[in-house]
C-alpha positions as a Markdown table, in Angstrom:
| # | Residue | x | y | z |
|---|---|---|---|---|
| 1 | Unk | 270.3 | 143.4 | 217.6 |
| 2 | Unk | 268.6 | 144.1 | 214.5 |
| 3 | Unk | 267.6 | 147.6 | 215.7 |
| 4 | Unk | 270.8 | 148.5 | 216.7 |
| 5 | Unk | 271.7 | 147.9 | 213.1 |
| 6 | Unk | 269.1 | 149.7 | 212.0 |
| 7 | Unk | 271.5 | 152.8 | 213.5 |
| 8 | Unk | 272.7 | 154.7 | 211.0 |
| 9 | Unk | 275.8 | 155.8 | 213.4 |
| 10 | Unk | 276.4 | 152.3 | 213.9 |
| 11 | Unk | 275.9 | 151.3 | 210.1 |
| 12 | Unk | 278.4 | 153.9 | 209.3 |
| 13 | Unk | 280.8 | 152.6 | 211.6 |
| 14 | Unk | 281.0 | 149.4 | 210.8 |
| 15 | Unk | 281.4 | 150.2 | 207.0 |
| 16 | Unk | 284.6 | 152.4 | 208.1 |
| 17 | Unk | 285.6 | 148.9 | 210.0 |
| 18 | Unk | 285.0 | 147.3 | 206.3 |
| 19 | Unk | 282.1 | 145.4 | 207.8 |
| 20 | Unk | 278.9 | 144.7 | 206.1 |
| 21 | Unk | 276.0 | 144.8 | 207.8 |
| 22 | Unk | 272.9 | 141.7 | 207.5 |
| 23 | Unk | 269.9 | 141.6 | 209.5 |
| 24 | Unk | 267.3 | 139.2 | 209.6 |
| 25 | Unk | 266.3 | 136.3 | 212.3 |
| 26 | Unk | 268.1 | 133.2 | 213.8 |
| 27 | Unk | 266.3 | 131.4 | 210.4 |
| 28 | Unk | 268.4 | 133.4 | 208.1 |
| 29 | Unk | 271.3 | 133.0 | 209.8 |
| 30 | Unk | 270.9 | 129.4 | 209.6 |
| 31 | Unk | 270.3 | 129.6 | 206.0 |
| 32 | Unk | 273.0 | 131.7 | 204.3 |
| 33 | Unk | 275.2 | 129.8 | 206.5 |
| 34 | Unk | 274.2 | 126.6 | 204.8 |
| 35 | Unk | 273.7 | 128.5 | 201.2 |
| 36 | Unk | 277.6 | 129.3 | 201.7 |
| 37 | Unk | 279.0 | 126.2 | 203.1 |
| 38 | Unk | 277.2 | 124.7 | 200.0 |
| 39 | Unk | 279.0 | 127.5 | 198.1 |
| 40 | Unk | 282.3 | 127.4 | 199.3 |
| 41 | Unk | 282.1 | 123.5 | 199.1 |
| 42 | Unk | 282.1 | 123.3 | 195.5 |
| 43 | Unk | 284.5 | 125.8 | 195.4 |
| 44 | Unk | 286.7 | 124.1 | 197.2 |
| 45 | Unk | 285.9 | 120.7 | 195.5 |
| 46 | Unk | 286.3 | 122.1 | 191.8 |
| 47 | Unk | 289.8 | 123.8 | 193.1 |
| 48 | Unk | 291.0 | 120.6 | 194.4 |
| 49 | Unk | 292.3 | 121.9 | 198.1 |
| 50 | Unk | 293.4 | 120.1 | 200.6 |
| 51 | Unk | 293.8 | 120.9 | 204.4 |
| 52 | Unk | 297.5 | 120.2 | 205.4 |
């Protein structure tokens, strides 16, 4: 996956598609998934918002 990223076709595309492009392995995933649930959580705390 990551070197089909690493296509500068593809890269392009995706930008046109408004998508941003991260690589890395299954370890980084992991971790900017927790970093922004961690994130977003105090976000949402501090806002005070509620799921209806």
């Amino acid at each position: 996956m990551n070197e089909s990223l690493a296509d500068p076709k593809l890269k392009a595309r995706l930008a046109d598609l408004g998508a941003t492009v991260l690589t890395g392995s299954s370890a980084d995933l992991g971790k900017l998934i927790a970093d922004e649930t961690e994130k977003w959580a105090k976000v949402i705390e501090f806002a005070k918002i509620k799921a209806k």
